[in-house]
C-alpha positions, 0 to 999 in steps of 0.5 A: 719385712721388718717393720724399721724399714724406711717406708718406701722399701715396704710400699715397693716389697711385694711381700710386704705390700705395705700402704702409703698414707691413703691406704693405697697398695703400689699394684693398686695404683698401677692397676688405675684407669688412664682417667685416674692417672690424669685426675689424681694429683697425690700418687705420683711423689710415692710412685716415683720418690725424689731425694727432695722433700715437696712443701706442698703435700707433707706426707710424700716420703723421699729417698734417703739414703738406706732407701737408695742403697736398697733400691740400687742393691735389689733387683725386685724393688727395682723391678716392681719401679720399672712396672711403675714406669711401664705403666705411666710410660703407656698412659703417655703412649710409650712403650719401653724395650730391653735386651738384657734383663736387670739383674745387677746391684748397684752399690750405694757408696763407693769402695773407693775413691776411683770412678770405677768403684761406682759402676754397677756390679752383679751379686757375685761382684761381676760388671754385668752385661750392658742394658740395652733399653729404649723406649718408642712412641707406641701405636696410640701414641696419638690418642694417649698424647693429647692430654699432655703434647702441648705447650704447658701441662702438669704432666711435664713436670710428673716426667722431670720427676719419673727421670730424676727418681729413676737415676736416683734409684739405680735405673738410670737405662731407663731414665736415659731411654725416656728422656731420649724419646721425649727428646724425640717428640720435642724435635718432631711437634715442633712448638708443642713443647716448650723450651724450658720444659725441655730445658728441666728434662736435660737437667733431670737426665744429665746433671749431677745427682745432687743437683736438683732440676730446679737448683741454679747452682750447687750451695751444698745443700743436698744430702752427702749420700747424693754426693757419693753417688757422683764420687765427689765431696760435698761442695765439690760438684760443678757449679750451675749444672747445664750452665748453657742451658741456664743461659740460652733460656732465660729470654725465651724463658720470660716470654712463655712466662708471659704467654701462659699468662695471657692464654691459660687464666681458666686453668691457672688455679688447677694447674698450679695445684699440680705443680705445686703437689709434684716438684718445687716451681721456678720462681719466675714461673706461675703455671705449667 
């Protein structure tokens, strides 16, 4: 693996085996206890990379644009992800399935300026059959969920994440499948998971690419290669995302505001760490 290649590509080669910054191997992390995954705050931004810089823990590396279009050309660094995903879905008590295995290149860029240029293509420029991928609450759901069912936790925003890097990267089936499972639990507790938490999943699995979850709006400001994603110019996207979302929760929004405050003081400084090492915070909201 040569050296000059972008950091993320020699951590997620299984060649290469490269380390991040605290000397950790990605089969390291994936092999952590549940314990590990609930207590360790500084892993996630390397398992599951954002195009987005984080403030609050500077070495994290991001996806540029050569580390995308390796992930969406190669099917091992795609693949060794997916085992990210596994093993983080299963701490959740998930469990992913799939019909077709992931054997396709994504182009990075499109050949041209049609829609089409941007589908997926096998090596040998084929459209490849469609995955068919899904993910089910598994049978210890009960038990892997209480750390994180319930109202405001840092692992909400470790999910929002892990979708937005997974379309990012070219595994947009199974952004897709978890964020449709999460839905799922969103329906069935009802009241265990708040609406602007779930308002943050939908923008992490539906918006633009160049759109941030937590950006209002599109000022142009994402990398270019973001844009090519989408087959748009730069400035040229939609305007405010999932704008009926944005809408609909700006009240409901202010009052869970409020209920954290009144209901949550003993863990606000813990829990503001977390948010704070793993996605950019709202800023009408203190803790999650």
């Amino acid at each position: 693996m040569p050296l000059n290649q972008p950091p993320l590509v020699r951590f997620y080669d299984s060649k290469s085996q490269s380390k991040d910054p605290k000397g950790r191997t990605l089969a390291s992390i994936q092999a952590w206890p549940d314990s590990k995954l609930e207590q360790s705050h500084d892993y996630i931004q390397i398992l599951f990379p954002l195009p987005e810089g984080s403030p609050f823990n500077t070495w994290a590396p991001v996806i540029d644009a050569p580390t995308c279009h390796a992930f969406r050309t190669r099917p091992d660094l795609r693949a060794n992800l997916r085992k990210s995903l596994d093993r983080m879905l299963d701490f959740y008590g998930f469990t992913l399935y799939e019909s077709t295995p992931d054997t396709s290149t994504v182009p990075l860029l499109p050949s041209s300026s049609s829609p089409s240029s941007m589908n997926p293509t096998t090596k040998n420029g084929a459209t490849p059959t469609t995955r068919k991928v899904t993910v089910h609450m598994s049978p210890h759901f009960s038990e892997a969920s209480e750390s994180w069912l319930v109202r405001f936790d840092h692992n909400h925003l470790r999910m929002t994440r892990m979708i937005r890097c997974l379309r990012v990267l070219g595994l947009e089936a199974e952004a897709g499948a978890f964020y449709a499972a999460l839905k799922q639990v969103h329906g069935e507790f009802e009241g265990r998971i708040s609406a602007k938490t779930m308002m943050f999943w939908t923008r992490a699995a539906e918006r633009p690419l160049f759109l941030a979850p937590e950006d209002e709006r599109d000022q142009g400001s994402a990398a270019g290669w973001l844009y090519a994603l989408e087959g748009v110019k730069k400035g040229g996207g939609r305007q405010n995302g999932e704008a009926e979302d944005d809408g609909e929760d700006s009240e409901e929004d202010s009052e869970e505001d409020e209920d954290e405050e009144d209901t949550d003081d003993d863990d606000d400084e813990e829990d503001e760490e977390d948010e704070e090492e793993e996605q950019r915070p709202d800023p009408r909201r203190k803790t999650k």
